[in-house]
C-alpha positions in Angstrom: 27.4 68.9 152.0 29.2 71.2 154.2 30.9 74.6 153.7 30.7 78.6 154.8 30.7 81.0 152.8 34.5 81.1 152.5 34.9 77.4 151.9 33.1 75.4 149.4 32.4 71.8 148.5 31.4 70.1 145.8 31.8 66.3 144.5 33.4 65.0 141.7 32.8 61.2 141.3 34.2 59.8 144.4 36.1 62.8 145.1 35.2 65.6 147.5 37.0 68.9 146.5 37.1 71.9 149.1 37.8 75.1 147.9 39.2 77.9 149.7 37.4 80.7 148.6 38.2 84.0 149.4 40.1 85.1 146.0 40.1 89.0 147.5 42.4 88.1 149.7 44.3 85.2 148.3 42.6 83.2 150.4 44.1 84.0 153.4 42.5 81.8 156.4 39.5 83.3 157.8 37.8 81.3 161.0 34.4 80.4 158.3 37.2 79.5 156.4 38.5 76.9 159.1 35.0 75.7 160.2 34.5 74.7 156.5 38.0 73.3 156.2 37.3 70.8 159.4 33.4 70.1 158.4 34.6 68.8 155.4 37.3 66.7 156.6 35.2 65.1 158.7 32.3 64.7 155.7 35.1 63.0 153.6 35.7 60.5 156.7 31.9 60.0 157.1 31.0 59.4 153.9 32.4 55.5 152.4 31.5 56.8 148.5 34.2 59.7 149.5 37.8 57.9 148.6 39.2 60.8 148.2 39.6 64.6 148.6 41.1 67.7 146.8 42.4 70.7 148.4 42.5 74.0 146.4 42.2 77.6 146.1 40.0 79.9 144.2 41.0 82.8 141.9 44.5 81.5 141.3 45.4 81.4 144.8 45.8 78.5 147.3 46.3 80.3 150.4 48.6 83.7 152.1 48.3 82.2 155.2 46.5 83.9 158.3 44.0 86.7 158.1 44.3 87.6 161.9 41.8 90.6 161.3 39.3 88.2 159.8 39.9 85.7 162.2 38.6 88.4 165.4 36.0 89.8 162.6 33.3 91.9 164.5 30.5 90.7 166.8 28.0 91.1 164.3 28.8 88.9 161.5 29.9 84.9 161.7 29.2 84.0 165.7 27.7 80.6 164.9 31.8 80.1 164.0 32.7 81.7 166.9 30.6 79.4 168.8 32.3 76.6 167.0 35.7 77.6 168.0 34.1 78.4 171.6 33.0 74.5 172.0 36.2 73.6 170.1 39.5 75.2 170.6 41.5 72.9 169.0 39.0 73.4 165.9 41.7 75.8 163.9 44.2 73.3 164.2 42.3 69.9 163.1 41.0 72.3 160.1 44.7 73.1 159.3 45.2 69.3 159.3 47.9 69.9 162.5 45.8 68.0 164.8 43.8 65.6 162.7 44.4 63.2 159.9 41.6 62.5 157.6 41.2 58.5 156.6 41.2 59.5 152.9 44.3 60.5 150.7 44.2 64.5 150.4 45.7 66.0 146.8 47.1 69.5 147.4 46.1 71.7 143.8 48.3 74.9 144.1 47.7 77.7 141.8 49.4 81.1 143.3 50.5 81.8 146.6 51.0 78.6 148.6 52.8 80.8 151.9 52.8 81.2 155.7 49.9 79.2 157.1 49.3 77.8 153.5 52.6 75.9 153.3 51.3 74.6 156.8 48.4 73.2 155.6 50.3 71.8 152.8 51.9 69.6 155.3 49.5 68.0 156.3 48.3 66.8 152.7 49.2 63.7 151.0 49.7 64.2 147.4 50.6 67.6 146.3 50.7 69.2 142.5 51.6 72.4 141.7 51.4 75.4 138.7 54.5 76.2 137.3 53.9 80.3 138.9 53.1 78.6 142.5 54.9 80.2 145.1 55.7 78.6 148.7 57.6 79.1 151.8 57.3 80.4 155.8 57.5 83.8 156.1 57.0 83.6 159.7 60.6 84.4 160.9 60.9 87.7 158.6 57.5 89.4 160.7 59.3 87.9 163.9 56.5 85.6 164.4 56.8 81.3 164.7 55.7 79.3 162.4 53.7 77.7 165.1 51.1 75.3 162.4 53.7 72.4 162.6 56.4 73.3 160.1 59.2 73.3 162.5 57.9 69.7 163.6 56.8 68.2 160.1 59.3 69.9 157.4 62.1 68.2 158.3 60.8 65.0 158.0 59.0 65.2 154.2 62.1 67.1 152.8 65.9 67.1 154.0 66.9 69.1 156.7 69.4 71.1 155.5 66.4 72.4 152.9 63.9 72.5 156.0 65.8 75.2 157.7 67.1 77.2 155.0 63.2 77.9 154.6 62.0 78.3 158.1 64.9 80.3 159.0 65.4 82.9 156.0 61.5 83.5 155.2 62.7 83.4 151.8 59.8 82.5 148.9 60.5 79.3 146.8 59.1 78.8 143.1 57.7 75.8 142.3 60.2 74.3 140.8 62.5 74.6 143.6 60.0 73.5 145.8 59.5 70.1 143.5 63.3 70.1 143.6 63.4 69.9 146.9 60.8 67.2 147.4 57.8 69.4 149.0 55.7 68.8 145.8 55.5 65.9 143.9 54.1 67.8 140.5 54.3 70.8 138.4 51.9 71.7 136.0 51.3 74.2 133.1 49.4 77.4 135.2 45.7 76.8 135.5 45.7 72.8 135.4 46.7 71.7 138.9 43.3 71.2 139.8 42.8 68.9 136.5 46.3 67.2 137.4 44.9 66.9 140.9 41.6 65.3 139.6 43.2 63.3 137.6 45.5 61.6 140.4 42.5 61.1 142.3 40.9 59.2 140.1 43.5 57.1 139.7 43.6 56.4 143.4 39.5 55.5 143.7 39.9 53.3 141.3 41.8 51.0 143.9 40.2 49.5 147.2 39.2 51.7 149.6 39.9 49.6 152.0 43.2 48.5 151.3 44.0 52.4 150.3 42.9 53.7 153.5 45.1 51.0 155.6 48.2 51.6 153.5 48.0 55.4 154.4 47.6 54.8 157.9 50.7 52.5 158.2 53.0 54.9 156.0 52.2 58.1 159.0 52.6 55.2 161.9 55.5 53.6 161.1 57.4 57.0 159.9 59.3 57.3 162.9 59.3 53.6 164.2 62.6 51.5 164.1 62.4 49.1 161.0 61.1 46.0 163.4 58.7 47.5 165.5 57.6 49.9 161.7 57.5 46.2 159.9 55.5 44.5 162.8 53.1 47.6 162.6 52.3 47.0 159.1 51.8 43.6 159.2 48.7 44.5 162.1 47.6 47.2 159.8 47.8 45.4 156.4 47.0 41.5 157.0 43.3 42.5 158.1 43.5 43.8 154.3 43.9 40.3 152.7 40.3 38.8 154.4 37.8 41.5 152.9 35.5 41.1 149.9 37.2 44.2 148.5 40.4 41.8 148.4 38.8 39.2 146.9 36.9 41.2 144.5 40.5 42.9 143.0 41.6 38.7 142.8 38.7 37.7 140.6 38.8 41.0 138.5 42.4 40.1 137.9 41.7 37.2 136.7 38.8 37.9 134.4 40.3 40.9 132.9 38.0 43.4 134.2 37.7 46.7 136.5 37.0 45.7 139.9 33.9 46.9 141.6 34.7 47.8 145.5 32.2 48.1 148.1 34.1 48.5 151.3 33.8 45.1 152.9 
């Protein structure tokens, strides 16, 4: 499995959960935090018993954003990530899910701060939960900085606009209920069970066909911003390949005899 020492990976059932793991410092991004993050969405994609993947944080934290210090770090300590970024500079942003879009449906479990470069990453996720103490929100503008990880590109199109800007242009923390209010989130939890909540979601989701799971993501990000006609002549190219696998067939005949179906991916 992959991970660094500031990410960490471990498999429950069919679900691959990555860890940010630096709890000192709220998990703020460090670059062996990004190599991690991008080595494992790639494992997830690689792997066809992955069908799905849980982000979260350790020590009751999900991320404080950017740790430029740690990200320069000193020339002793982490160059085989430095080489990484060296041979890929757009590594930092396919780790922060900006410039890559893993196959698998990715379940946000918040605990903590959920700020800056964390609410980025969020983003890019697909199913997001939430403790009731969570705090979120782009605090970018207030250091005179830009909240360059895609916010200003993706936040207005998963919550209204009105909302969008109010947080990328006051810098202003949200709770997590205002954040569910508001549509960013989709759960919140009691403190300390988002990862459990999170779990639980994905199983729900690997017990349906991989296949026909993977496809309907796709077509949900590449129809987003097509007209109706060209979105519903899209889907029908990404979801009529769905009806001729086994997997399809298998769900049928499972249906019919009143049992769990068992998917293989074909």
């Amino acid at each position: 499995m992959a991970g660094t020492e500031h990410l960490t990976v471990r498999r429950e059932g069919a679900t691959l959960v990555l860890t940010l793991d630096r709890p000192e410092a709220r998990n703020a991004l460090s670059l062996a935090m990004l190599v991690g993050l991008y080595d494992g969405w790639l494992e997830a994609d690689a792997d066809d018993t992955v069908r799905s993947i849980v982000l979260t944080g350790a020590g009751g934290a999900f991320c404080a954003g950017m740790d430029l210090k740690a990200l320069a770090g000193d020339r002793m300590r982490g160059q085989e990530h430095r080489d990484r970024l060296k041979a890929d500079p757009d590594l930092h942003w396919k780790a922060m899910l900006r410039h890559h879009r893993p196959r698998k449906p990715v379940i946000a479990a918040v605990e903590g701060h959920c700020v800056a470069g964390g609410t980025e990453i969020l983003q890019g996720t697909d199913i997001r939960v939430a403790g009731e103490s969570a705090t979120f929100g782009l605090f970018e503008v207030r250091r005179g900085l830009f909240p360059i990880g895609g916010s200003t590109v993706r936040l207005q199109r998963q919550i209204p606009r009105t909302h969008a800007l109010e947080m990328l242009l006051t810098g202003r923390p949200y709770s997590a209920r205002e954040a569910a209010a508001i549509g960013l989130i989709g759960h919140v939890v009691p403190d300390g069970t988002a990862l459990a909540k999170a779990l639980e979601i994905a199983e729900q989701v690997n017990a349906c066909g991989p296949l026909a799971v993977e496809a309907v993501k796709a077509s949900v990000y590449e129809t987003a911003e097509l007209t109706e006609t060209d979105g519903l002549a899209a889907e029908l190219t990404r979801g009529w390949p769905v009806f001729d696998t086994a997997d399809a067939k298998e769900g049928a005949r499972a249906f019919t005899e009143k049992r769990p179906p068992v998917y293989k991916r074909a």
